[in-house]
N, CA, C and O atoms as a GROMACS GRO file, in nm:
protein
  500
    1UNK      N    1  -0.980   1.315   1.411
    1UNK     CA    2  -1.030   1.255   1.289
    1UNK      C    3  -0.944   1.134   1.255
    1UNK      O    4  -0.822   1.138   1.266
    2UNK      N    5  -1.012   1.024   1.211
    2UNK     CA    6  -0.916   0.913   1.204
    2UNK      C    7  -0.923   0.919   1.001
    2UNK      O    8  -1.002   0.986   0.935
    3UNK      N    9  -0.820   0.833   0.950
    3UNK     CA   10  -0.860   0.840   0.815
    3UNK      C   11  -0.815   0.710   0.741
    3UNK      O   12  -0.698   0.673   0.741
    4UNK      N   13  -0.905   0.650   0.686
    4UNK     CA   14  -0.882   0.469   0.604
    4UNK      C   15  -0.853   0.542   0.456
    4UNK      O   16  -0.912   0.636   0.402
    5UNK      N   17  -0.719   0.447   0.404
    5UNK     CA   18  -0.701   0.492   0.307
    5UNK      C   19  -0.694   0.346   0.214
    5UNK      O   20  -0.603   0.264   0.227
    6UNK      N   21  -0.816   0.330   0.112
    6UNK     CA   22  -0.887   0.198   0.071
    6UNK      C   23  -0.826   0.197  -0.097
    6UNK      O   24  -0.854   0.257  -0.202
    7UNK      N   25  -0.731   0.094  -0.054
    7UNK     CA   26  -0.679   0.033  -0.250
    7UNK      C   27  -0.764  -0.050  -0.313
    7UNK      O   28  -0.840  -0.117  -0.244
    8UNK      N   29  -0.765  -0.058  -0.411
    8UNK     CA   30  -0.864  -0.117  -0.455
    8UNK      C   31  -0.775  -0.292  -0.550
    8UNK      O   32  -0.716  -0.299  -0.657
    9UNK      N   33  -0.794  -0.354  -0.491
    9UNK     CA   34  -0.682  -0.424  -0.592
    9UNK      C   35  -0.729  -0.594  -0.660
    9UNK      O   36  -0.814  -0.668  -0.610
   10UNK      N   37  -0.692  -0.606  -0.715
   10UNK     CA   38  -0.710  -0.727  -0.774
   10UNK      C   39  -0.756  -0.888  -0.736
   10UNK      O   40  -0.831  -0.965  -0.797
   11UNK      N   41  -0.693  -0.903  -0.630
   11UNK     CA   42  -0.666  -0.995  -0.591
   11UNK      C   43  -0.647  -0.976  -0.413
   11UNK      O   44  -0.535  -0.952  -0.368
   12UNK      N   45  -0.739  -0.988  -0.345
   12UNK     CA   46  -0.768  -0.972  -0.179
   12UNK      C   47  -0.658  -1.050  -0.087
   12UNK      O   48  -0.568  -0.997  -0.021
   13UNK      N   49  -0.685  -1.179  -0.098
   13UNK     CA   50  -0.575  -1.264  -0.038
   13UNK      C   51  -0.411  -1.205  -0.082
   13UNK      O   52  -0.336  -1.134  -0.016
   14UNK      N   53  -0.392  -1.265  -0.214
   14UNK     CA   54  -0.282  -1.218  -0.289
   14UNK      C   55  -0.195  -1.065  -0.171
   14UNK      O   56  -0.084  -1.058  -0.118
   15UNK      N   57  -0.316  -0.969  -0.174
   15UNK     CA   58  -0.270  -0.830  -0.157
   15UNK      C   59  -0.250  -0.868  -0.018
   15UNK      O   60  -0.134  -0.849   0.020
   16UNK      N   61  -0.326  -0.915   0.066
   16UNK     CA   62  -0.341  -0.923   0.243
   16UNK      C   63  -0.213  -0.997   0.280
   16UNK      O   64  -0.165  -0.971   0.391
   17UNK      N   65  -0.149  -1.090   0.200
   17UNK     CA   66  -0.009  -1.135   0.216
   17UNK      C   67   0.068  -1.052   0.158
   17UNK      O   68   0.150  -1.065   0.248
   18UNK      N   69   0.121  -0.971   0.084
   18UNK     CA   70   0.210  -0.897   0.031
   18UNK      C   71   0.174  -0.799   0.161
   18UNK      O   72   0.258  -0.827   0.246
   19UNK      N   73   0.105  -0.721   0.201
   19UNK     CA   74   0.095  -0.585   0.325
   19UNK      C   75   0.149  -0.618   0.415
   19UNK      O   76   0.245  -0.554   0.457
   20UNK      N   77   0.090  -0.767   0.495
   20UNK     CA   78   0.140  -0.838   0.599
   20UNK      C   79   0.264  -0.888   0.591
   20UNK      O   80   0.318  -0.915   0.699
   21UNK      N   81   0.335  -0.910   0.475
   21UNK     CA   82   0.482  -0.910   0.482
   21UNK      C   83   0.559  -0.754   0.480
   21UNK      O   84   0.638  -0.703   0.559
   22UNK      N   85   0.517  -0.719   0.395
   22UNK     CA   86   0.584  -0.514   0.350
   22UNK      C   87   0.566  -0.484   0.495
   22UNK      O   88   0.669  -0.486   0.561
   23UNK      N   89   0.446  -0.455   0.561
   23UNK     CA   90   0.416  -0.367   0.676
   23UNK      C   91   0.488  -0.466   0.824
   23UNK      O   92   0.502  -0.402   0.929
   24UNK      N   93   0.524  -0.592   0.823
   24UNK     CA   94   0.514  -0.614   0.956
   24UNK      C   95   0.451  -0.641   1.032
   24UNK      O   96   0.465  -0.626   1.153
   25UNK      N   97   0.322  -0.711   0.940
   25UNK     CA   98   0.231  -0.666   1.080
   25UNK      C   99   0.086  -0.784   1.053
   25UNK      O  100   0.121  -0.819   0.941
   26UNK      N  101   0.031  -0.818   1.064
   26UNK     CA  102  -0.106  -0.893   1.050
   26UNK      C  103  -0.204  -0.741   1.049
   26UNK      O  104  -0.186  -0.630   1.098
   27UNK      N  105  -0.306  -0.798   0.974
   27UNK     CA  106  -0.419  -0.711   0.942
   27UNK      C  107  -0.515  -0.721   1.058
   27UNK      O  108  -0.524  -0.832   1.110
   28UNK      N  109  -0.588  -0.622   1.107
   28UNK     CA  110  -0.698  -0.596   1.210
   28UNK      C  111  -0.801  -0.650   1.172
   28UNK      O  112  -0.864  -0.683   1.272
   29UNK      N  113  -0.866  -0.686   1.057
   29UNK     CA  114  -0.973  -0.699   1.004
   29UNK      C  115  -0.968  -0.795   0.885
   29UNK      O  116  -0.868  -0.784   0.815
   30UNK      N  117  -1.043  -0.871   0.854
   30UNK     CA  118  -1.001  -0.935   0.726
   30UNK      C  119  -1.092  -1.018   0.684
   30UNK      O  120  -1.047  -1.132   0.692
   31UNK      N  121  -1.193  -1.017   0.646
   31UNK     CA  122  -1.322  -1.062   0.592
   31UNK      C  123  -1.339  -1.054   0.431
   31UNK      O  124  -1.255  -0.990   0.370
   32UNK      N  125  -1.451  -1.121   0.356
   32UNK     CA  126  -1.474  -1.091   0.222
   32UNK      C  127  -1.485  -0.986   0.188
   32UNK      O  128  -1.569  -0.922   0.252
   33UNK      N  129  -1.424  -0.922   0.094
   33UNK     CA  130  -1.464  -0.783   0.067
   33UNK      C  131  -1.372  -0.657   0.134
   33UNK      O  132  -1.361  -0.547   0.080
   34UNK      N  133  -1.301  -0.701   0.284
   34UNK     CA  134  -1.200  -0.596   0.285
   34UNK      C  135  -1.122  -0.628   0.389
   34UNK      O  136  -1.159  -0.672   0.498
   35UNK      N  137  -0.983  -0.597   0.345
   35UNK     CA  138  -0.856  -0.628   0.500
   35UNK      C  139  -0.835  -0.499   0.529
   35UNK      O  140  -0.818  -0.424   0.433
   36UNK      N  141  -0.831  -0.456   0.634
   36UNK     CA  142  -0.748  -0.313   0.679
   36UNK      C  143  -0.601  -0.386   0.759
   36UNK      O  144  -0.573  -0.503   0.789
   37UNK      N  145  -0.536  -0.269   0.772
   37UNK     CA  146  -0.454  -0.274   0.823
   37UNK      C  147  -0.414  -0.188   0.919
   37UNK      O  148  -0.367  -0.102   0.845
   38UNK      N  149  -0.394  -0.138   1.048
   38UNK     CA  150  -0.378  -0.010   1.145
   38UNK      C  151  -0.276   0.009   1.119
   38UNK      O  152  -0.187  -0.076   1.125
   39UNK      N  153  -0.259   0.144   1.078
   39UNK     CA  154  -0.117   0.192   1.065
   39UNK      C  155  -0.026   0.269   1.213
   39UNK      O  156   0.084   0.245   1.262
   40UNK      N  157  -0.139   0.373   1.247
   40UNK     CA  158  -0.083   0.470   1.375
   40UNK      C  159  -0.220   0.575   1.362
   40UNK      O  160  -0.274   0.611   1.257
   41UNK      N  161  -0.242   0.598   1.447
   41UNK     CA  162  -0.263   0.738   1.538
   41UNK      C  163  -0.435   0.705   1.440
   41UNK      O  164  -0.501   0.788   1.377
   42UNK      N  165  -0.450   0.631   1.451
   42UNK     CA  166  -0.598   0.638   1.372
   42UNK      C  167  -0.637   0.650   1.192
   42UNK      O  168  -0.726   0.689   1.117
   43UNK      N  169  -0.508   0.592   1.187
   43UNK     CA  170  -0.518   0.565   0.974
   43UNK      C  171  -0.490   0.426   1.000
   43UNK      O  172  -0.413   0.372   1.078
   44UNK      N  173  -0.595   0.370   0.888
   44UNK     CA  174  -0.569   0.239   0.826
   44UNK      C  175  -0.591   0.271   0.697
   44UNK      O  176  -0.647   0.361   0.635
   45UNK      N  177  -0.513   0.143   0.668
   45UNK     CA  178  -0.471   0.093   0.515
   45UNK      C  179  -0.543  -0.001   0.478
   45UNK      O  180  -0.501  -0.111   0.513
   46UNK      N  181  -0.667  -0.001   0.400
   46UNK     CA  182  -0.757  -0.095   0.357
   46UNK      C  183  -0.699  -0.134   0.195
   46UNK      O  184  -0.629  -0.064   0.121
   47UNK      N  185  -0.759  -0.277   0.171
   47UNK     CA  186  -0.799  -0.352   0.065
   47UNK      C  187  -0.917  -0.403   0.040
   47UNK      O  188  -0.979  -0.483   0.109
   48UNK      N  189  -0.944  -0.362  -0.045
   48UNK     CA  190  -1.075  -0.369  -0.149
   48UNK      C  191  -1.093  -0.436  -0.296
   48UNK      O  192  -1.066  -0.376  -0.400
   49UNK      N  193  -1.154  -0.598  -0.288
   49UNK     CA  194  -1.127  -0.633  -0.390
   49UNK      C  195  -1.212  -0.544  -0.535
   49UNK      O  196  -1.329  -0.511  -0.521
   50UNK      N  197  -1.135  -0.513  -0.668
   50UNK     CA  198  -1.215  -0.437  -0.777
   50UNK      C  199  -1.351  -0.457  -0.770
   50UNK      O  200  -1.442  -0.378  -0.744
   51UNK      N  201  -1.353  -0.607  -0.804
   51UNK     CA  202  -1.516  -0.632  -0.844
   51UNK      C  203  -1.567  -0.589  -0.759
   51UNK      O  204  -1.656  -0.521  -0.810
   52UNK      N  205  -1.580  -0.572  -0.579
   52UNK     CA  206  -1.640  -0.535  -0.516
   52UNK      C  207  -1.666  -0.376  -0.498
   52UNK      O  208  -1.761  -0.329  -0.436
   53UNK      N  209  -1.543  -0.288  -0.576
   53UNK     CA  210  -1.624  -0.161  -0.538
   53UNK      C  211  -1.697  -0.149  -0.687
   53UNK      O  212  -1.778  -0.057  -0.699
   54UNK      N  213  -1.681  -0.207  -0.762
   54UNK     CA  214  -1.769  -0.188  -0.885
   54UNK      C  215  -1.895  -0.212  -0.859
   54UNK      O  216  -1.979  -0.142  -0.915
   55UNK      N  217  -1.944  -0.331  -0.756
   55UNK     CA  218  -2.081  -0.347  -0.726
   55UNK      C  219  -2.119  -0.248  -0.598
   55UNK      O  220  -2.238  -0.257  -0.570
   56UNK      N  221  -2.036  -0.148  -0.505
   56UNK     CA  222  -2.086  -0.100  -0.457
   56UNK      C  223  -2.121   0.034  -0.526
   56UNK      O  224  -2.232   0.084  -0.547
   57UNK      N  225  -2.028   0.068  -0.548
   57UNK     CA  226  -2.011   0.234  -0.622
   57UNK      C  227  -2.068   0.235  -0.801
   57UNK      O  228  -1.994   0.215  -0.897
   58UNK      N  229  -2.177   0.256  -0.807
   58UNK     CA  230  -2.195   0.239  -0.971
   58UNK      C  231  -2.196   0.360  -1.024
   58UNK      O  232  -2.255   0.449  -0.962
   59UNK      N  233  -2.140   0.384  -1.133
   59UNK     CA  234  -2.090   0.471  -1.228
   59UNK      C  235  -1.916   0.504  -1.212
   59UNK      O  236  -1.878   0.606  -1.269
   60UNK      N  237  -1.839   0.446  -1.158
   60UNK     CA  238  -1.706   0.431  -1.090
   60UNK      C  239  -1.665   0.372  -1.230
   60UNK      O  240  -1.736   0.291  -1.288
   61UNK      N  241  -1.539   0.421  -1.283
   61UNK     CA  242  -1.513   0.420  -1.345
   61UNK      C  243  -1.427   0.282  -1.372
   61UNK      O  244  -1.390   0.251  -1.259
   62UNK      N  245  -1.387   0.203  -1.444
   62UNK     CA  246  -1.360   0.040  -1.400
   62UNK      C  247  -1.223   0.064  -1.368
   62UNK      O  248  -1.141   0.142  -1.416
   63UNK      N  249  -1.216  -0.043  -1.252
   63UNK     CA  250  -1.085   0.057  -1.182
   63UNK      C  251  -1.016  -0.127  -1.231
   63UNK      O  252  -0.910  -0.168  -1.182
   64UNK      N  253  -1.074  -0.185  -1.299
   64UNK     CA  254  -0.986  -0.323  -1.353
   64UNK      C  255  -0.964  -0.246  -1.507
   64UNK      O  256  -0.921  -0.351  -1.555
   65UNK      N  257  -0.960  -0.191  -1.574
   65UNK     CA  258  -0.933  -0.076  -1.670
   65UNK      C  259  -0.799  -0.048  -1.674
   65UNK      O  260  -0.728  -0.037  -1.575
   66UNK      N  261  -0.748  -0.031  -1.845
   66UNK     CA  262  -0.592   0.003  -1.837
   66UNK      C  263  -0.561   0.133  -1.746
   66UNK      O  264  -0.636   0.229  -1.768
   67UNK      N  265  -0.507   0.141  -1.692
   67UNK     CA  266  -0.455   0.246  -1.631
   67UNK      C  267  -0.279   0.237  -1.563
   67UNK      O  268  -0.225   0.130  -1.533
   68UNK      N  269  -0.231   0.334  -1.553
   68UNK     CA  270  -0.093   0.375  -1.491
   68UNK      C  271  -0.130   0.353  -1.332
   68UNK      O  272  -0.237   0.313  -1.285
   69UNK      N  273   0.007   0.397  -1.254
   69UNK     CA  274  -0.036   0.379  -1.127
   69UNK      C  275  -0.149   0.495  -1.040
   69UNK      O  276  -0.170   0.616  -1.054
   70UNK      N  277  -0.187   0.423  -0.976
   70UNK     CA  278  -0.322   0.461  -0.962
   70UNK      C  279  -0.410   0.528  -0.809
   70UNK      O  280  -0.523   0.568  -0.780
   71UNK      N  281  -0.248   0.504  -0.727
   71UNK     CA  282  -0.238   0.541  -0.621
   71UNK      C  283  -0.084   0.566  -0.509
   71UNK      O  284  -0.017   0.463  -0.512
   72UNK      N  285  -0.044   0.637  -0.450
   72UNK     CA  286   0.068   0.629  -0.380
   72UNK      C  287   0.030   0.585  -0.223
   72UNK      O  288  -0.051   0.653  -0.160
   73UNK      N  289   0.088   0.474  -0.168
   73UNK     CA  290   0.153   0.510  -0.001
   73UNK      C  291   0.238   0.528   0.028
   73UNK      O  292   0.332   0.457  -0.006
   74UNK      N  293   0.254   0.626   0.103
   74UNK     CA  294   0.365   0.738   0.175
   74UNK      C  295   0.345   0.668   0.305
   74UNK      O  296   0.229   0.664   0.347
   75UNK      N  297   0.431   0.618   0.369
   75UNK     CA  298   0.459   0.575   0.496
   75UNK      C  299   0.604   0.615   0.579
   75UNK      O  300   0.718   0.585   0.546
   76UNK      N  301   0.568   0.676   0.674
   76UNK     CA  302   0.698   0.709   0.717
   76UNK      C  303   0.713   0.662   0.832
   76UNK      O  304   0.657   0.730   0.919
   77UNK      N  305   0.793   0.529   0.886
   77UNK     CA  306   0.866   0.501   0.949
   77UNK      C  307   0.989   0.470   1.014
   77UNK      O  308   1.089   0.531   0.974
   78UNK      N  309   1.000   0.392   1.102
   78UNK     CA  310   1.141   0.418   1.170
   78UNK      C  311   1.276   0.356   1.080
   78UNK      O  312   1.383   0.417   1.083
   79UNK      N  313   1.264   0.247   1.012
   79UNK     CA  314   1.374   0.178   0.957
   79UNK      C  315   1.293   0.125   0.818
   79UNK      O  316   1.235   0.020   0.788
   80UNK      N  317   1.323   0.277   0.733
   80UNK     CA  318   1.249   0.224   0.536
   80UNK      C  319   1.344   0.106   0.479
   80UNK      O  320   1.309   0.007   0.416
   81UNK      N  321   1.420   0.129   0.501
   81UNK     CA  322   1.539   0.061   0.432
   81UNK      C  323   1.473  -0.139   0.466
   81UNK      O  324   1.469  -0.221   0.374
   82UNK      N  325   1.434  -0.171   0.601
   82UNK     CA  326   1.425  -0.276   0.645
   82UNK      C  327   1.230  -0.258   0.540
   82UNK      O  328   1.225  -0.290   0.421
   83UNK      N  329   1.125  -0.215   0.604
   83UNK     CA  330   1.025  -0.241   0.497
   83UNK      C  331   1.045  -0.186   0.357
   83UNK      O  332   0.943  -0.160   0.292
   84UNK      N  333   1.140  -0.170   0.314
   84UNK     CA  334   1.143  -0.194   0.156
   84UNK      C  335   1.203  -0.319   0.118
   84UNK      O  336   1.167  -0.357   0.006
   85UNK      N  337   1.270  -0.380   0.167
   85UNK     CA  338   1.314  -0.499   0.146
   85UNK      C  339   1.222  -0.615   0.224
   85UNK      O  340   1.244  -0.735   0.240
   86UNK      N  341   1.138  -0.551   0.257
   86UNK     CA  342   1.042  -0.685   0.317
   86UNK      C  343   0.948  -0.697   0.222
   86UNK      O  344   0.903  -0.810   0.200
   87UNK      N  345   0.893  -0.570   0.139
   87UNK     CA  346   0.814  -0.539   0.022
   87UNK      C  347   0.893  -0.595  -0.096
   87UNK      O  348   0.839  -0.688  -0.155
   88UNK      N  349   0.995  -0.560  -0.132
   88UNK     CA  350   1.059  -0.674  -0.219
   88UNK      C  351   1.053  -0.791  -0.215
   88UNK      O  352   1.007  -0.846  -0.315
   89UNK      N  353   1.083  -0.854  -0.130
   89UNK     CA  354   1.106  -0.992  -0.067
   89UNK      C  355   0.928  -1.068  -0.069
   89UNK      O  356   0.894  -1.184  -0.048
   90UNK      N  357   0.854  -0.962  -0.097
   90UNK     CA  358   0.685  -1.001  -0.116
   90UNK      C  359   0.660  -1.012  -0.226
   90UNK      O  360   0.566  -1.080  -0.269
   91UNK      N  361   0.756  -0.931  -0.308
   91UNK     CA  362   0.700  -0.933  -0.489
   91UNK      C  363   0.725  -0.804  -0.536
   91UNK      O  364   0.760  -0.802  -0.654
   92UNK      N  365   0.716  -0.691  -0.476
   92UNK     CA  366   0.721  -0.569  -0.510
   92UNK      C  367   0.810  -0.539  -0.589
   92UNK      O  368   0.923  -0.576  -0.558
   93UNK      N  369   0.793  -0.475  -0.697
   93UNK     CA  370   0.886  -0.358  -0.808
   93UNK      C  371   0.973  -0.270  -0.758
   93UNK      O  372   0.921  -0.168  -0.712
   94UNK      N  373   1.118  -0.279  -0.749
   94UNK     CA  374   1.175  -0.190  -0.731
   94UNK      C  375   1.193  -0.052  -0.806
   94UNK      O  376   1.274  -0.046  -0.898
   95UNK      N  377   1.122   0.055  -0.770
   95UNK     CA  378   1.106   0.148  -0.872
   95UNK      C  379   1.243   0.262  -0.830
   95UNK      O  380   1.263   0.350  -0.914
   96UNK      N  381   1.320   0.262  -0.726
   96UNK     CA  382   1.360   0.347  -0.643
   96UNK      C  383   1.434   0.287  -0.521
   96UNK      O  384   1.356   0.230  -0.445
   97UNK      N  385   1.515   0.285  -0.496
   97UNK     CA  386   1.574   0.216  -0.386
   97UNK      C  387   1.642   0.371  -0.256
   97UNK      O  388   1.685   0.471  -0.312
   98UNK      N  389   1.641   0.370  -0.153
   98UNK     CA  390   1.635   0.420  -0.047
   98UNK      C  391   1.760   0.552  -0.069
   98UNK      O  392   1.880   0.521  -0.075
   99UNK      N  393   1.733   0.639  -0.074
   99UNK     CA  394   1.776   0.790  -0.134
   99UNK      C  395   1.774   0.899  -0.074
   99UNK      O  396   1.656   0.933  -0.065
  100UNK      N  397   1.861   0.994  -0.016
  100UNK     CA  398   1.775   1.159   0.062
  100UNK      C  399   1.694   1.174  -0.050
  100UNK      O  400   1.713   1.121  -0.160
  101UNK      N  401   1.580   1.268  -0.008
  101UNK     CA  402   1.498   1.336  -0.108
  101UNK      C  403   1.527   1.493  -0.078
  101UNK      O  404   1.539   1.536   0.036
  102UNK      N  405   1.534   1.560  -0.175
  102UNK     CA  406   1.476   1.703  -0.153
  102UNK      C  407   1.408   1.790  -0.048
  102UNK      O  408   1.444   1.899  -0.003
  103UNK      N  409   1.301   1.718  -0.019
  103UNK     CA  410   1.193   1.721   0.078
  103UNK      C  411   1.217   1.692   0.235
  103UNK      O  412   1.138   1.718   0.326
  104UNK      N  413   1.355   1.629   0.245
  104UNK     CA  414   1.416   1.663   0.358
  104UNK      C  415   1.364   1.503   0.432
  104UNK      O  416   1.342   1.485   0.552
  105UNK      N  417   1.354   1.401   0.324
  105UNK     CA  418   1.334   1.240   0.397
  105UNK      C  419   1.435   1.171   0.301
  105UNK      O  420   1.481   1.217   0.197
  106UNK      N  421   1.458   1.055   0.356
  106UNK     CA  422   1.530   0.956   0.277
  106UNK      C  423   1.425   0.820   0.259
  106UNK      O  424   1.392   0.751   0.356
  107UNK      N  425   1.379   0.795   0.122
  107UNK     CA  426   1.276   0.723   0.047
  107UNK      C  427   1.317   0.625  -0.036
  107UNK      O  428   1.404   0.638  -0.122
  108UNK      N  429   1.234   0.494  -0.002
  108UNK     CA  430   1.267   0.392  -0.121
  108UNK      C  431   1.098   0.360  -0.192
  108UNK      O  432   0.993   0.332  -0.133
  109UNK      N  433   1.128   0.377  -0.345
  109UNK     CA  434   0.973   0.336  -0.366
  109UNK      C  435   0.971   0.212  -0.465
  109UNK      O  436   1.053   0.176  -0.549
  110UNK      N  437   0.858   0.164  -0.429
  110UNK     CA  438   0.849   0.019  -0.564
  110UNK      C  439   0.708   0.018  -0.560
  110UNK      O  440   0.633   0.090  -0.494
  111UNK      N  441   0.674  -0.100  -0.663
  111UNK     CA  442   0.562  -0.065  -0.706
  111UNK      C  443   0.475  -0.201  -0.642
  111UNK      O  444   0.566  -0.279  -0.615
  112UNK      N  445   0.395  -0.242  -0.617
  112UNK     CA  446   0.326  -0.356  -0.536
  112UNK      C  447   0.222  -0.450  -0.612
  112UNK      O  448   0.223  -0.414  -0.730
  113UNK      N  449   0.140  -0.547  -0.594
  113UNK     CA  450   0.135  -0.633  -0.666
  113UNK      C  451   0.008  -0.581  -0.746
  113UNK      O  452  -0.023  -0.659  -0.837
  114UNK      N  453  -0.072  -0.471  -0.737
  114UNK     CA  454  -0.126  -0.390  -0.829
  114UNK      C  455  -0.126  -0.308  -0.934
  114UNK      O  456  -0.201  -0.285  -1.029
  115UNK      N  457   0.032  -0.246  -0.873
  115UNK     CA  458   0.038  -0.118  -1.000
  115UNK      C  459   0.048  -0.017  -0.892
  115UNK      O  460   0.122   0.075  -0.925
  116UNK      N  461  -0.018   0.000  -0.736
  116UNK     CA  462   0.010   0.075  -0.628
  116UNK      C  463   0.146   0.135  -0.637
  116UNK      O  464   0.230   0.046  -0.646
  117UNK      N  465   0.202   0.269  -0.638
  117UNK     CA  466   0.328   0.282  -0.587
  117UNK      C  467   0.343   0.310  -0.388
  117UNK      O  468   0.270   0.370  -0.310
  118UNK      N  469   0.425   0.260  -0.377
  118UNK     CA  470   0.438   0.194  -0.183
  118UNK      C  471   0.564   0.279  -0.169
  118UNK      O  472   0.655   0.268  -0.251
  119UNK      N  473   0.567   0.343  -0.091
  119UNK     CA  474   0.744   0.451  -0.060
  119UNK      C  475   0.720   0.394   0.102
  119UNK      O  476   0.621   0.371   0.171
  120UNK      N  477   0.877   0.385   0.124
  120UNK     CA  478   0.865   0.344   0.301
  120UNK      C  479   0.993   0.476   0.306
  120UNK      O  480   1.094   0.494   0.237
  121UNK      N  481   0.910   0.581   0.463
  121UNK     CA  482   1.020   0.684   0.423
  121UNK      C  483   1.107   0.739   0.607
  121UNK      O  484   1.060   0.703   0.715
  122UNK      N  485   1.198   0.802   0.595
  122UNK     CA  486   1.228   0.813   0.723
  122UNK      C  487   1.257   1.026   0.706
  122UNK      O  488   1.288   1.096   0.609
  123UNK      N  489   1.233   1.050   0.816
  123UNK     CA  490   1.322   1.214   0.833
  123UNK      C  491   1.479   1.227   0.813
  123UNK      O  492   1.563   1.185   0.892
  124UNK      N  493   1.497   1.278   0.720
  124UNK     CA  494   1.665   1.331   0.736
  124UNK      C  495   1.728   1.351   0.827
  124UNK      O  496   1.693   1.469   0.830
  125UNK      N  497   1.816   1.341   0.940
  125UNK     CA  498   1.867   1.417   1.018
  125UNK      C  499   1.889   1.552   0.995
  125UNK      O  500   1.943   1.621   1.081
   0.00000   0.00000   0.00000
């Protein structure tokens, strides 16, 4: 099973440069209306500008609407410490800077040019 996991955000371009700096990487796809991004093993990371899922999805609740954060990515790769500071260095909110967790990873999280919270995370030894 592969699985796209689709933000919905403000501003398309805006967002497709902030990922492509945070992630490392150029986007697979990138047309009006949506950038993905391949992450691994069959997940991508899509962008979706608001207005556009408002005209696809009707009765969706307005996702341009006050709201808190509104979504997490959990990414766990080899060196967080290096994409959290590439996500900074894009604009990103430092909400959390690179920490063991509990959970047995060491995590840095900030917040991205939506309101998204973005964690780049590694395994504990």
């Amino acid at each position: 099973m592969d699985a796209n996991f689709i933000l919905y955000v403000k501003d398309q371009a805006r967002s497709r440069e902030f990922y492509a700096i945070a992630l490392g990487m150029a986007p697979r796809l990138d047309v009006p209306g949506m950038t993905e991004f391949e992450l691994s093993g069959g997940c991508v990371l899509g962008l979706m500008p608001e207005k556009g899922i408002k005209r696809l999805l009707l009765g969706l609740p307005d996702p341009e609407g006050p709201a808190g954060a509104r979504a997490e990515v959990y990414l766990i790769v080899a060196d967080p410490a290096a994409y959290h500071a590439r996500a900074l260095a894009a604009g990103a909110a430092e909400l959390s800077p690179l920490a063991p967790r509990d959970w047995g990873h060491k995590a840095a999280y900030s917040l991205d040019l939506d309101g998204h919270v973005l964690a780049f995370a590694a395994k504990l030894p």
